[in-house]
C-alpha positions in Angstrom: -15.5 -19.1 -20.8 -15.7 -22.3 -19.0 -11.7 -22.7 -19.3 -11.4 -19.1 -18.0 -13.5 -19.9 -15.0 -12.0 -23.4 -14.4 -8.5 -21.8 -14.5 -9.7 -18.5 -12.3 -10.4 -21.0 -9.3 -7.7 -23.5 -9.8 -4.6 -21.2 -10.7 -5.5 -18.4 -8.8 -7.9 -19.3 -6.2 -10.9 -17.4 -6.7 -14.5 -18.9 -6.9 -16.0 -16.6 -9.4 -15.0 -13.4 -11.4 -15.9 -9.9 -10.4 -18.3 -7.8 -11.4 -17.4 -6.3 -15.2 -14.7 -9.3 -15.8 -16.6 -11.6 -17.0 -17.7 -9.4 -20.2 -14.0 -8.2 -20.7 -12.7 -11.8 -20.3 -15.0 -12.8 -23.3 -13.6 -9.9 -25.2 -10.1 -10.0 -24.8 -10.3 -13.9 -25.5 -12.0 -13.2 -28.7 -9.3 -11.3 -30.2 -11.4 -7.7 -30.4 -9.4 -4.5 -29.5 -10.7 -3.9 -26.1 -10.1 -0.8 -23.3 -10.9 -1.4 -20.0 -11.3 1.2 -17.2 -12.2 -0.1 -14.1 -11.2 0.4 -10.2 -7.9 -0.1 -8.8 -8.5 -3.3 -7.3 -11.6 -4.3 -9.2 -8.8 -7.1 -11.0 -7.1 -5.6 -14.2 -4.7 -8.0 -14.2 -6.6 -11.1 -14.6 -8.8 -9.5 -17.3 -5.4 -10.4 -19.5 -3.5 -12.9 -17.7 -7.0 -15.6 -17.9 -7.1 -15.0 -21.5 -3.2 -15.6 -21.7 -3.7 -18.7 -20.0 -6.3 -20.0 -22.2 -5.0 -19.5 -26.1 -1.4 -20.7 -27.7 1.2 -18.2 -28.1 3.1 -15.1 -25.8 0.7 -12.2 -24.2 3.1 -9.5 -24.2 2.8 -6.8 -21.7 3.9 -3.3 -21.9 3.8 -2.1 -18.3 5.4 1.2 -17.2 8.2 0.3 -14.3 10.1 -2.6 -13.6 9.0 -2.7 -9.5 5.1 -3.5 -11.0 6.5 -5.9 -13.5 8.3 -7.7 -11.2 5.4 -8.1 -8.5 3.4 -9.0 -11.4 5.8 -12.1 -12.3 6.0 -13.6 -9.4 2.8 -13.4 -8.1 2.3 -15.3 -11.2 4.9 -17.9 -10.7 4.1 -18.5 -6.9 0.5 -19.3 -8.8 2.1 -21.9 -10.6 2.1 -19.5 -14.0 5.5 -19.6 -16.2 5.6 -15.8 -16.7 8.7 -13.8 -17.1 10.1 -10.3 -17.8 12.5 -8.2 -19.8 13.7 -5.2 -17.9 17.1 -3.4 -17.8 16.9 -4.4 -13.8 17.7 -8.1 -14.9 20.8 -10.0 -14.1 22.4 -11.6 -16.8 21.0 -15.0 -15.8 17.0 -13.6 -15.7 17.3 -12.5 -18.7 18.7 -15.7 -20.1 16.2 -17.6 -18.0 13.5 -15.4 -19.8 15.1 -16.4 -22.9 15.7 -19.9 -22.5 11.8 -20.2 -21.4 10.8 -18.6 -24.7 12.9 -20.8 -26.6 11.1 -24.1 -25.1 7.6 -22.1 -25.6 6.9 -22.6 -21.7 6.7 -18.7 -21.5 3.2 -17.2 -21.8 3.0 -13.6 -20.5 6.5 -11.9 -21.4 6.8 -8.2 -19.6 8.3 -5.4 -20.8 8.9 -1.6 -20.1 7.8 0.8 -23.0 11.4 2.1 -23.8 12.3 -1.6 -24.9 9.9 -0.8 -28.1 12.7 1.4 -28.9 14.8 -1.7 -30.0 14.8 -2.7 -33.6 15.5 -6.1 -31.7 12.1 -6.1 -30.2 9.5 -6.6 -33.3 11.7 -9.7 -34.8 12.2 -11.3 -31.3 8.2 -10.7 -30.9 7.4 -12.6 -33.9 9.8 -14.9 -33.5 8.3 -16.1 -30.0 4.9 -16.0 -31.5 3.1 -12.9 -29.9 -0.6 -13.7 -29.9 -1.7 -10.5 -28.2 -0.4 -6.8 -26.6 -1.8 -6.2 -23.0 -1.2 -2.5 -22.3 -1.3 -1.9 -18.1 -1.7 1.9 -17.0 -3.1 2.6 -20.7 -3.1 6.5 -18.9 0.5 6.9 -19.6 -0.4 7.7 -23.6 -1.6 10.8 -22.6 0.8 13.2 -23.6 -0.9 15.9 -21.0 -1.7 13.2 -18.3 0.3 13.6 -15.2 1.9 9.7 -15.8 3.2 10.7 -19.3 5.5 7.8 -20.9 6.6 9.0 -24.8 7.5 4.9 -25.6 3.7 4.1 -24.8 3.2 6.1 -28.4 4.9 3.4 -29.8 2.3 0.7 -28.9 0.1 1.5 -31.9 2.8 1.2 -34.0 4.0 -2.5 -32.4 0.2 -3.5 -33.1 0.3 -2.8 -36.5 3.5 -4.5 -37.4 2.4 -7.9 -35.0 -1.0 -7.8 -36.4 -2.3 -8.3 -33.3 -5.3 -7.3 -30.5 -4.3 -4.7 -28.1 -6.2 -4.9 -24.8 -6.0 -2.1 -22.3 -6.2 -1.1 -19.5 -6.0 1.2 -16.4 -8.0 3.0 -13.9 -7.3 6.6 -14.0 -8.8 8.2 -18.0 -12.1 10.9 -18.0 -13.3 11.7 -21.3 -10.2 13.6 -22.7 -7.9 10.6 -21.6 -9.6 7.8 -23.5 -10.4 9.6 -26.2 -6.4 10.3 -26.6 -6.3 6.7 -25.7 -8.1 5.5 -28.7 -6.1 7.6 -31.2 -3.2 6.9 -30.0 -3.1 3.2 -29.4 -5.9 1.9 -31.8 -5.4 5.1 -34.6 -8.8 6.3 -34.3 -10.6 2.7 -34.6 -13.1 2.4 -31.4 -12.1 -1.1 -29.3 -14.5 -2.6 -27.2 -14.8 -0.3 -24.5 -15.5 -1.4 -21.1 -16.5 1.5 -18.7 -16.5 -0.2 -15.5 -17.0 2.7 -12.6 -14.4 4.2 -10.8 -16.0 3.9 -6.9 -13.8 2.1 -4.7 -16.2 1.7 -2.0 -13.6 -0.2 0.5 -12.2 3.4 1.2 -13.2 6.1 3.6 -12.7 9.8 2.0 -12.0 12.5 3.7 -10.4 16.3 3.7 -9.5 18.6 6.4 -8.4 22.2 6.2 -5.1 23.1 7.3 -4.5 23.3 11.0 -0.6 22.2 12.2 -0.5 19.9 9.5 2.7 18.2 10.9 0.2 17.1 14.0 -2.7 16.4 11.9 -1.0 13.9 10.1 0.6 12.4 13.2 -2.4 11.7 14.9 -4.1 10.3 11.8 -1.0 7.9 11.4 -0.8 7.1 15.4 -4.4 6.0 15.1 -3.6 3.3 12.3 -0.3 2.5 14.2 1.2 -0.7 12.5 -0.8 -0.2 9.7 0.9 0.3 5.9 0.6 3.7 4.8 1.9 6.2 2.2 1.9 10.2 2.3 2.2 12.0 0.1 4.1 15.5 -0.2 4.3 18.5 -2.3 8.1 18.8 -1.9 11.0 16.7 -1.4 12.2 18.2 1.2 8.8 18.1 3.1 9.5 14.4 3.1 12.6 13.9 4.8 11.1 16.1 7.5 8.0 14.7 8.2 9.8 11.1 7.8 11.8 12.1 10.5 9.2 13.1 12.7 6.7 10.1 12.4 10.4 8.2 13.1 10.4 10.3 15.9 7.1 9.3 16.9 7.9 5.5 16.8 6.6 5.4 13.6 8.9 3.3 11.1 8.7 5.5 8.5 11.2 6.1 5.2 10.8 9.3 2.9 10.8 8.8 -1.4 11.7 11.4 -4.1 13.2 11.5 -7.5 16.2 13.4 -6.2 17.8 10.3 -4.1 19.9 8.0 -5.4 18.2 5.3 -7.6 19.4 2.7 -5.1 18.1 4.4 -2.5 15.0 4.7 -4.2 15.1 0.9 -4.7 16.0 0.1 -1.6 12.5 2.4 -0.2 10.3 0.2 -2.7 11.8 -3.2 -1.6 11.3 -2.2 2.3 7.6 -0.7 1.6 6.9 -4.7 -0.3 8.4 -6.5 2.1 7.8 -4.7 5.8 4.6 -4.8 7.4 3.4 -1.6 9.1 5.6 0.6 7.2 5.2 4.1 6.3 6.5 6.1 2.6 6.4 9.6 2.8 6.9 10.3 -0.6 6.6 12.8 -3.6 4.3 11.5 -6.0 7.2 9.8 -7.6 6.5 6.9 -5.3 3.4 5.0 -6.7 2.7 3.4 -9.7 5.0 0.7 -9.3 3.3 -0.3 -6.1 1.1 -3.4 -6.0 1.1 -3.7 -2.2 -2.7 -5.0 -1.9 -2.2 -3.8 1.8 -2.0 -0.9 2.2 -4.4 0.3 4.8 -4.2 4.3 4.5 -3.0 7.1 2.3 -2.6 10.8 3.4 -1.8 13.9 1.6 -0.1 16.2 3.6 -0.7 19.3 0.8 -3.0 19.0 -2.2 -3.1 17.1 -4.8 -2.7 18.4 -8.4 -6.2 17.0 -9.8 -8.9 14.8 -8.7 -6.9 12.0 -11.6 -3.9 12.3 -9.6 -5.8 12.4 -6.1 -7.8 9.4 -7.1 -4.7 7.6 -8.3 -3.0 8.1 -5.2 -5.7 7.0 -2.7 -6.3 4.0 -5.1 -3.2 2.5 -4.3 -4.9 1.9 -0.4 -7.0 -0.7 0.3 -6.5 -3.3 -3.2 -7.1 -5.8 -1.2 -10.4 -5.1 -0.8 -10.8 -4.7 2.4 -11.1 -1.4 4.5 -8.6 1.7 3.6 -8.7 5.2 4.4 -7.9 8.6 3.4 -7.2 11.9 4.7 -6.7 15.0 1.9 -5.6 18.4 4.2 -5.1 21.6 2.3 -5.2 25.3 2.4 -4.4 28.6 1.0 -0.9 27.8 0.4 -1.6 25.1 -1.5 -4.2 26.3 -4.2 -1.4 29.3 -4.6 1.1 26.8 -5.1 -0.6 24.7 -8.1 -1.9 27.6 -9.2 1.6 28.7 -9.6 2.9 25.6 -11.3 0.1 25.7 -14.2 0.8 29.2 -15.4 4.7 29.4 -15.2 4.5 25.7 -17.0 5.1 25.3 -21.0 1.7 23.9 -22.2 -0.5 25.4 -24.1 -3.0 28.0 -23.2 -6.1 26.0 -24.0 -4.3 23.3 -21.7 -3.3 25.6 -19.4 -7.2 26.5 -19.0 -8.3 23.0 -18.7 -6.1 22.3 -15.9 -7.5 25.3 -14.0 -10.9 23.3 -14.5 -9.2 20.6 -12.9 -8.1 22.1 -10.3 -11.4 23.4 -9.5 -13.3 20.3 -9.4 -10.5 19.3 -7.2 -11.4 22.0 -5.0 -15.0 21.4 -5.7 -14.6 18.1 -3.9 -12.0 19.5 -0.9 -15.3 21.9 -0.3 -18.2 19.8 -1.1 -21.3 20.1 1.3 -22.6 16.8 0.7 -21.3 13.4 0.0 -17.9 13.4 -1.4 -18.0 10.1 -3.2 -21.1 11.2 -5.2 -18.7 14.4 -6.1 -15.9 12.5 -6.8 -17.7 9.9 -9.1 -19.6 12.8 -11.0 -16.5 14.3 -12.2 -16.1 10.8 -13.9 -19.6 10.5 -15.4 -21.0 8.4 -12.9 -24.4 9.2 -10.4 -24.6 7.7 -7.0 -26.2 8.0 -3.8 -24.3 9.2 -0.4 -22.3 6.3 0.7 -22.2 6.6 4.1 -18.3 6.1 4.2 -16.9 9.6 3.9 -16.2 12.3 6.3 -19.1 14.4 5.0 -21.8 11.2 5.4 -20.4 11.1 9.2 -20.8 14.5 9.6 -22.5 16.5 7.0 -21.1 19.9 6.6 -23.2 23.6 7.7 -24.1 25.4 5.1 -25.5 28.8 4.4 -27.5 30.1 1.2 -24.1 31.7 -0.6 -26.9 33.2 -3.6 -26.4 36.5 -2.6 -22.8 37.0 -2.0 -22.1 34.6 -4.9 -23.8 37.1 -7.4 -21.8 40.3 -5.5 -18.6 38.6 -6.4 -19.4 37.3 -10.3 -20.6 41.5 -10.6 -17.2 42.5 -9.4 -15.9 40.0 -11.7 -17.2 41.6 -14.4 -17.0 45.4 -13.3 -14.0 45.1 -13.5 -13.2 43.9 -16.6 -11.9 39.9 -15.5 -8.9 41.3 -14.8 -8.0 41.1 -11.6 -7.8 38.5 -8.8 -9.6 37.2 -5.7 -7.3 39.5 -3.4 -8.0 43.3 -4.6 -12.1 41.8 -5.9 -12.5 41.8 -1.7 -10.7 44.9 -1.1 -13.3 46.4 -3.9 -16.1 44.7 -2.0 -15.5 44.9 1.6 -14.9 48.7 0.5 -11.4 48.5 1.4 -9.2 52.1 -0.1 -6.3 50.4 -0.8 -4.0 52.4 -3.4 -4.8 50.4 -6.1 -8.5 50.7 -5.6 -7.6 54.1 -5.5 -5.3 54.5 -8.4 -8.4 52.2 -10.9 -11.4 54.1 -9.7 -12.7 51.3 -8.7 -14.5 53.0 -5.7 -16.7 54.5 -8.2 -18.0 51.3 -8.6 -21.8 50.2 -8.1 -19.7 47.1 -6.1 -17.8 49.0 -4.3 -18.3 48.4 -0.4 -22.1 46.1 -1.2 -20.5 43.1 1.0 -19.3 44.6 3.9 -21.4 41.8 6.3 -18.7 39.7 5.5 -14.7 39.8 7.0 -12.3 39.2 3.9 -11.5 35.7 5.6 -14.8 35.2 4.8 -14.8 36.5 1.3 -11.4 34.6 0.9 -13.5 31.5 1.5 -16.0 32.2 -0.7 -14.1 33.1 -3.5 -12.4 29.4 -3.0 -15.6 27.8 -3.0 -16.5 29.6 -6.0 -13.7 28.0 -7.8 -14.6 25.1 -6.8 -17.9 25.0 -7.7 -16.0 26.1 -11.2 -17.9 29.4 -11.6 -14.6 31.9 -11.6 -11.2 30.7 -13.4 -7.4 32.2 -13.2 -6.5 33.1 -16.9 -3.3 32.1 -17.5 -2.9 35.1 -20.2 -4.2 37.8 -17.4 -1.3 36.9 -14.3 -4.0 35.0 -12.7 -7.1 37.1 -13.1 -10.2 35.9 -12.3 -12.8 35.2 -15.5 -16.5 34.4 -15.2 -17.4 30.7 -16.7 -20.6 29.3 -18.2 -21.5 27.4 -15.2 -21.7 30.7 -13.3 -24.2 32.7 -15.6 -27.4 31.1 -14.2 -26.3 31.8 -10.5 -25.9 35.9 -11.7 -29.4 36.1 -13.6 -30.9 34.5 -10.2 -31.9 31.4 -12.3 -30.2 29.4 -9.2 -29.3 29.2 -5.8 -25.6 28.4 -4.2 -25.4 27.2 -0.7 -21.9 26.9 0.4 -20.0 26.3 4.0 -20.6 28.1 6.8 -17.1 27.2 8.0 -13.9 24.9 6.9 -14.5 21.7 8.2 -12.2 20.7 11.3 -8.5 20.2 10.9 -8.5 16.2 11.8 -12.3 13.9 10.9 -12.9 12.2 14.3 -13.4 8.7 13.1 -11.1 5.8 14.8 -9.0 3.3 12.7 -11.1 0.7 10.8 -10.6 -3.3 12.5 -9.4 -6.0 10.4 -11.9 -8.6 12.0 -13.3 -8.9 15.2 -11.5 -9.2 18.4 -12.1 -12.9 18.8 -10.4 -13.8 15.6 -7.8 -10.8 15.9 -5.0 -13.1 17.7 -5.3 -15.7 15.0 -5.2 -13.7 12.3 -1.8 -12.0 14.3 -0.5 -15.6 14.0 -1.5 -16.3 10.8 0.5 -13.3 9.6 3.4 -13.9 11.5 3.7 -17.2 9.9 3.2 -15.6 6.5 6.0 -13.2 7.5 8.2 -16.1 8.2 7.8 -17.8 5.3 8.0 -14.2 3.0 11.1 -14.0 4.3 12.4 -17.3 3.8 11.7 -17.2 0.2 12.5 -13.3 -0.3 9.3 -12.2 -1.7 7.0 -9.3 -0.3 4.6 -11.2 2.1 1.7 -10.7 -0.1 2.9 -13.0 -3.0 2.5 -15.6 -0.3 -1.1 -14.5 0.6 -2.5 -11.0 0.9 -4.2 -9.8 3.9 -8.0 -10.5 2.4 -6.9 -14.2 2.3 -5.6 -14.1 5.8 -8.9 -12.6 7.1 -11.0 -15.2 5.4 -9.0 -18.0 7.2 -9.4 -16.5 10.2 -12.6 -16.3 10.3 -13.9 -19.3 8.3 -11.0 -21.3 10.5 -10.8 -24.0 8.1 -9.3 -27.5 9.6 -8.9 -29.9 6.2 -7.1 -28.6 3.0 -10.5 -29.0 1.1 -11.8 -26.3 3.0 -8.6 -24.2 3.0 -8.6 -24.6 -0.6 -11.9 -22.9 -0.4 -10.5 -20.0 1.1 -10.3 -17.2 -1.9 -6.9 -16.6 -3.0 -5.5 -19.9 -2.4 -5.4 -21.3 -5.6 -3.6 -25.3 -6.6 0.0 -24.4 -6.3 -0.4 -22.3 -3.2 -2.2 -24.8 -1.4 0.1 -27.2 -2.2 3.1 -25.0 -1.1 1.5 -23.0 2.0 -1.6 -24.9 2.6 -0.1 -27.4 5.5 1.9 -24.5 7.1 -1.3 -22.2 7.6 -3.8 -25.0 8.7 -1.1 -25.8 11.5 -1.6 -22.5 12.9 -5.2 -22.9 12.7 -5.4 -26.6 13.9 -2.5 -27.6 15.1 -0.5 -30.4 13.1 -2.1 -31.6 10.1 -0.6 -34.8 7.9 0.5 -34.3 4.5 -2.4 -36.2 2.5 -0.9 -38.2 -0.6 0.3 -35.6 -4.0 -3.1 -38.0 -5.5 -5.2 -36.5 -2.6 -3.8 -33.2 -2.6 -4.3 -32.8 -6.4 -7.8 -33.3 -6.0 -7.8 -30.6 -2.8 -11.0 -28.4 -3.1 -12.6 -30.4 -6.1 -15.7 -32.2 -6.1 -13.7 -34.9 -7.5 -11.7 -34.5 -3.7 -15.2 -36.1 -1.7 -15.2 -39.2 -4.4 -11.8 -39.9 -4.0 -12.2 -40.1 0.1 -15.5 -42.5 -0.1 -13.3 -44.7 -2.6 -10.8 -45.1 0.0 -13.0 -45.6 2.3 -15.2 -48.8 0.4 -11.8 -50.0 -0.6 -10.7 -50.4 2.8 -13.4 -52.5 3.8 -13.4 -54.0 0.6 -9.4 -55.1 0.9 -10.2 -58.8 1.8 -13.9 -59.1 0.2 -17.0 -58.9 1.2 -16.3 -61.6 3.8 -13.2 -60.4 5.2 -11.2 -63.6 4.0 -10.1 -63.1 0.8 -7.0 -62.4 -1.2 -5.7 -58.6 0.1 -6.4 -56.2 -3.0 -6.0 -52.9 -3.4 -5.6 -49.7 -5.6 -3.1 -46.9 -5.5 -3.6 -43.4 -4.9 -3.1 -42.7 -8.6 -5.8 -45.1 -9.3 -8.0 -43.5 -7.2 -7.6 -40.3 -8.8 -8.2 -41.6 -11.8 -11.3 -43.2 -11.0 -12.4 -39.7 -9.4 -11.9 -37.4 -12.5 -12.6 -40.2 -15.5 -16.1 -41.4 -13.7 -16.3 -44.6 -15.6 -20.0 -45.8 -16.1 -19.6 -49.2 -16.1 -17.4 -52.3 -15.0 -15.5 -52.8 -18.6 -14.8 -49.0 -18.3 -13.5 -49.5 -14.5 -11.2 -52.2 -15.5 -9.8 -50.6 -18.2 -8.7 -47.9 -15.8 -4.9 -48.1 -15.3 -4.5 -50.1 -12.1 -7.6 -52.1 -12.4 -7.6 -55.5 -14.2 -10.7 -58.0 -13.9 -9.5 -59.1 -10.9 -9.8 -55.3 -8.9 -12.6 -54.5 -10.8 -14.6 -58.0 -9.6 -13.9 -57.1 -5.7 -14.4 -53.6 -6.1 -16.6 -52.6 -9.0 -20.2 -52.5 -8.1 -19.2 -50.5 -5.2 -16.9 -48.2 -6.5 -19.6 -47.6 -9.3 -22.5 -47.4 -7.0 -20.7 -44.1 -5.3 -20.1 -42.7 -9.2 -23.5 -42.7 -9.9 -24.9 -40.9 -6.4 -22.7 -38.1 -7.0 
């Protein structure tokens, strides 16, 4: 593990691994099957890239579009890492590049998309490179029921067995059902080392709002993060191209996403969105999984999600980085109808039918939670916490009332009634409402009939929803929609348990203002430091974050470092990027630096760095002796270097350092050797 940390700090700039890398680092470089879920954010990547780095062969990795492939590549090679990818978005001369970089066996990660397993080509080319191991990003798409569904990631278990090789993978979105589909699917049955990492993403603020003008709702939420990147998310396609319009409209630069546009279009959108700062996607949920934008600073959903996987998908692509993100979920009547709507007249299965209405419960669950909503969240998952003080909810708990009573009036008309019916003629029966229907069923002969008149059927409306999302009633797919009683309700009926629910939707837009970046001292600097990072993005056609991403930024600015050893302890400036940006950032910060020699700046960060300078330094005022009249002597740079890293012990080790000789060693030696053995 000591190469794996050596080449974490020098290739890619980070001082120590994250918590639950470490552990899957070990594993993966061992050669076990492994499957890893962990955060977005919380370093996937490097949990195969590291071990890539550090054994002989090609890491191949299956990843599911060709915009995440691409970021992923050169990210890699702006790190200094030969990396490459196999995609039907290559020009003629990538793909021979690729090719040509196999051949020479400089290539050690190798991308592809899932539909090139499709090939016969592929298995003979993979053992003809020398595959040493399968990576497997967004592990999620082998679930033939998941919302991210690829049918070439079934093919993965059958590439492992013919390579005869370790599959890690990974991704951040799988409850139970998913990884268990996972396992059977990718390993045939055989558990892998299975790395459960959490699923909180504590960087990002949660929060839902009932539907009020949602147009307006989500234009003030976006005015107060103006400049910011964000994505919003729609339940139509044509919903997109009007709200794009109207942030536009709002001075908002803003561009709308869907699978019905033109691919170049589409293309054209996902370039923009890498490349622009402060731009806004208002996009179906077609627009995502490709994205590696670490900056992104907010995600909105402008109707609800479909499950609290997809929600928590979406709002993980905010805030990557690390640093501060938020979230705003709105939703309403409309909108549970809606998804409702799309289960049943869908062609799964019942029992999958059924199983979605679950999840859209819990999803509901959490839109009306009346305490914290990332203890909620994180339960759904298998995971406890305590309230985390960065959701709407901790800000501002909700009002609640004791809901026992009305809870059990609604599960007995439930029943009364045979579980055949649904929310809407249930409150006609108990707000004692003669509807012909009621009429024409009988159902004012019913004990029920009329018992919950105290409340309005808004009311009962509301508490119907909440009782779905508590997961105490379900729609049955088989019954148009009729409401059924569930396990988790029965205790609540016998008076075993008490329901407290909300006195009231919460209200239409959280007040809570737009988090800063750093404080307003270092906020012009850090404006500086990204306009030179723009500049420089631009020059060399990548998205500004393969340069550095905002986190890195942030650090400088605040730690204002003024030599290149202390930029290179900036996290996230790693060798090569210190060698290519390092000079152009620390001018901004200190005004003009010199270039220190390619010896000097090799040794940039590095203990080995200090030794080098104190070498210069004695040989200086060694360069004529001791008395300041002898023969001029001195070493080169390279010699320094040398010197530095090797650390002879003695004076016939010195000399025999290239550049030495007798006569070098003589002048120099005892002092050179006195500074080895202080440090």
């Amino acid at each position: 593990m000591e190469q794996a940390a050596e080449i974490l700090r020098r290739v890619f700039g980070f001082p120590g691994f994250r918590p639950g890398q470490e552990e899957i680092v070990a594993a993966v470089m061992a050669g076990r099957n492994t499957l890893a879920i962990m955060p977005t954010g919380g370093g996937k990547s490097l949990c195969y890239q590291l071990p890539a780095l550090c054994r002989d062969g090609v890491t191949v990795v299956i990843s599911p579009l060709i915009a995440l492939m691409r970021d992923q590549v050169r990210g890699l090679r702006a790190a200094g890492v030969e990396a490459g990818a196999l995609t039907s978005g290559n020009t003629d001369e990538e793909t021979e590049e690729v090719f040509a970089a196999l051949d020479e066996g400089r290539l050690r990660l190798l991308y592809m998309a899932p539909e090139r397993l499709a090939s016969t080509a592929t298995v003979p080319l993979l053992r003809r490179i020398g595959v040493r191991m399968i990576a497997v990003d967004e592990a999620h798409c082998v679930s033939q029921w998941g919302h991210d569904f690829r049918p070439d990631y079934l093919r993965i278990g059958e590439l492992r067995r013919a390579l005869q090789v370790p599959v890690a993978a990974f991704t951040a979105t799988a409850d139970e059902e998913t990884r268990a589909e996972i396992v059977t699917r990718l390993f045939d049955g055989q558990a892998p080392d299975t790395f459960l990492r959490g699923f909180d993403r504590p960087n990002i603020h949660l929060a839902f709002a009932a539907k009020d003008s949602p147009r307006d709702q989500i234009l003030r939420f976006a005015a107060a993060r103006k400049g910011q990147s964000g994505i919003v998310y729609c339940g139509t396609r044509a919903k997109t191209e009007t709200l794009a319009a109207a942030l536009q409209a709002a001075g908002h630069p803003s561009l709308f996403y869907h699978g019905g546009m033109d691919p170049d279009e589409r293309r054209l959108v996902e370039t923009r969105f890498q490349r622009d700062d402060g731009l806004i996607v208002v996009a179906t949920i077609a627009f995502g999984m490709g994205i590696d934008k670490p900056d992104i600073r907010w995600v909105a959903h402008a109707d609800l999600p479909k499950s609290i996987e997809g929600y928590y998908q979406e709002i993980g692509r905010a805030g990557r980085d690390g640093a501060p993100a938020e979230t705003l979920t709105l939703y309403g009547a409309d909108d549970i109808r809606f998804r409702r709507s799309q289960i049943d007249e869908g062609l799964a299965p019942l029992e999958r039918k059924q199983a979605d209405h679950g999840r859209l419960n819990a999803l509901l669950g959490l839109a009306e939670a009346i305490g914290c909503r990332r203890q909620v969240l994180l339960r759904y998952f298998g995971e406890d916490s305590g309230p985390c003080g960065n959701c709407d909810l901790c800000d501002r708990p909700a009002e609640v009332f004791d809901a026992t009573e009305a809870v059990r009036k609604a599960l007995s008309a439930v029943l009364r009634t045979g579980e055949s019916y649904g929310a809407g003629h249930l409150v006609d029966i108990l707000t004692g409402s003669m509807t012909e229907k009621v009429r024409a069923r009988r159902h004012d002969q019913l004990p029920t009939f009329g018992v919950g008149r105290e409340l309005t059927k808004t009311e009962w409306g509301t508490v119907f929803r909440q009782m779905m999302g508590r997961d105490f009633v379900r729609p049955d797919p088989e019954r148009h929609g009729a409401l059924r009683m569930t396990e988790a309700a029965r205790p609540v009926l016998r008076g075993e348990e008490t329901v407290a629910f909300r006195k009231e939707a919460p209200r239409a837009t959280p007040k809570f203002a737009a988090r800063v970046q750093v404080d307003d001292e270092d906020a012009p600097l850090l404006s500086a430091l990204k306009a030179k990072r723009r500049a420089l993005a631009e020059a060399a056609a990548v998205p500004a974050y393969v340069i550095f991403p905002d986190r890195t930024l942030i650090e400088m600015a605040e730690k204002r470092p003024v030599t290149l050893d202390q930029m290179a302890g900036i996290t996230g400036v790693g060798a090569k990027k210190l060698e290519s940006y390092g000079l152009a950032f620390l001018s901004v910060i200190a005004g003009a630096v010199e270039a220190p020699h390619p010896a000097r700046m090799a040794l940039a960060g590095r203990p080995e760095g200090a030794v080098f300078d104190r070498l210069a330094e004695v040989q200086l005022r060694l360069q004529r002796g001791a008395d300041g009249t002898g023969k001029p002597l001195s070493c080169t740079h390279a010699t320094l270097r040398q010197i530095a890293e090797r650390r002879p012990r003695s004076l016939d080790e010195l000399e025999r350092v290239q550049g030495m000789g007798p006569q070098k060693a003589e002048r120099f030696g005892p002092a050179f050797l006195a500074i080895l053995h202080e440090e």
